[in-house]
N, C-alpha and C positions, 0 to 999 in steps of 0.2 A: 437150571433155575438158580438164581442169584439171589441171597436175601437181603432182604431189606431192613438196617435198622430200624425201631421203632421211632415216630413223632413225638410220643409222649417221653417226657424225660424221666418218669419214672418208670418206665418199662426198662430202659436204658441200664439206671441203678440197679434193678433187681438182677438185669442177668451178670453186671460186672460182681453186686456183693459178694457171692459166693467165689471170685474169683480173690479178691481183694481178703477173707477172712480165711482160706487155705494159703495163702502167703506167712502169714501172720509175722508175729515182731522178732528177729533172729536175738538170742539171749546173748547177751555177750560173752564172751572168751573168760575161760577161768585163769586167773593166774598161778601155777602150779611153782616158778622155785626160777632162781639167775644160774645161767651154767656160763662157763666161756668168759667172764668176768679180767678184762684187761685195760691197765692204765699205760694207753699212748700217749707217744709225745710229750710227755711229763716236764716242766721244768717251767721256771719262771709262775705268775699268776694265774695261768691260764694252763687245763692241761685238757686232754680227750681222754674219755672213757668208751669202751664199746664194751658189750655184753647180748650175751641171747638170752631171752627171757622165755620161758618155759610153760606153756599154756595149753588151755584143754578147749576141744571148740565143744560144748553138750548138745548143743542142734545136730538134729538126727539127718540132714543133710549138709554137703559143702555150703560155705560159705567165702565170701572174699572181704577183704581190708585192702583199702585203696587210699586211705589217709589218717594218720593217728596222730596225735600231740600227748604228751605222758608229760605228767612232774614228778619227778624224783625226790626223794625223801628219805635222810637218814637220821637216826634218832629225832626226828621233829624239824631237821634242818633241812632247806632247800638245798638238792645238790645240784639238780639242772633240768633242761628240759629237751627231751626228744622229739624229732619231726620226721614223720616218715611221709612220703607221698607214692611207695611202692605200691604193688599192686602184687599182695598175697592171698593166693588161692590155699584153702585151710581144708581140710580132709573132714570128712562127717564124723563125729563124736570120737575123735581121737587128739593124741598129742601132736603139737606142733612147736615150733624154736619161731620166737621173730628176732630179728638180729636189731639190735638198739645205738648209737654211736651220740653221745654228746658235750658237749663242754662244760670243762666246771671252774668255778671260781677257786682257785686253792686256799684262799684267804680265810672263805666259809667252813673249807673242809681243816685246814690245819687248825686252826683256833679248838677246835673238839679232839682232833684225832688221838692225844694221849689216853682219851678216857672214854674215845670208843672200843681202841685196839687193846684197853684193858679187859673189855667185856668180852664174855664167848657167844655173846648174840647181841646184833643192832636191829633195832628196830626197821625196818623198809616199809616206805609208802608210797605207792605208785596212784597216780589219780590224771586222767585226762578224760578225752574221748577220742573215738573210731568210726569212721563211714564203715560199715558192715552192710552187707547186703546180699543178694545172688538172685541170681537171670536179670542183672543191670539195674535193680532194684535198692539204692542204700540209704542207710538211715544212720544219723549218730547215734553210739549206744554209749553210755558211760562205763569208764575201764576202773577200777576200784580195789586196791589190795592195800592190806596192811598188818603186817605179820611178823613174826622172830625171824631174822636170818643169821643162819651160825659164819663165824668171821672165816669158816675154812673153805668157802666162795673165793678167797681173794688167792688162794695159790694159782 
């Protein structure tokens, strides 16, 4: 026997809502602290930074990230902006590394740098969004951190 959806559309909506509110909205990724922090290519205006960035997923099942933009932030200054279009699959309520790569303007960073590297903590601001999602399902969440970071990241 074959069933048949229903005619009326709101029979329709009753049997998807229950499917549509056990999905619900995946929380976004906590941002826990920079490990691995290295400046490539250095020289001249223009240099590469990559770093892993060190986050907690609190949803109690896998999720994935399939596209993320981040701005970086030190002491209040733009340092540049990251673009991922991987496709990372994140473990249920555990820690995970996303590996970050991007270009910075030196011009922005040396004008401050004596009177950050005098400090034992800069300030970090990370702010973009992520497609988050799981079973093909993603949504933008907003990615949001702004915290002391001690200068001993940069060995």
């Amino acid at each position: 026997m074959m069933y048949e959806f229903p005619q009326n559309k709101r029979m329709w909506w009753l049997l998807i809502l229950p499917v549509l509110f056990a999905c619900g909205k995946p929380q976004s990724p906590q941002f826990l602290d920079i490990d691995h922090f290295k400046l490539q290519n250095a020289g001249g205006s223009i240099s590469v930074v990559s770093a892993d960035l060190k986050c907690f997923n609190p949803n109690s099942y896998k999720i994935s990230v399939k596209h993320s933009e981040l701005n970086f932030y030190v002491q209040n200054m733009y340092l540049g902006k990251s673009v991922s279009d991987s496709l990372i699959v994140i473990p249920a309520s555990d820690t995970f590394y996303v590996p970050v790569t991007m270009t910075i303007d030196m011009k922005n960073i040396l004008s401050n740098a004596l009177t950050s590297f005098l400090m034992r903590e800069v300030l970090i601001k990370v702010e973009g969004t992520a497609k988050v999602g799981k079973s093909g399902i993603y949504k933008n969440v907003p990615i949001f951190y702004e915290g002391k970071q001690a200068l001993n990241f940069l060995d």
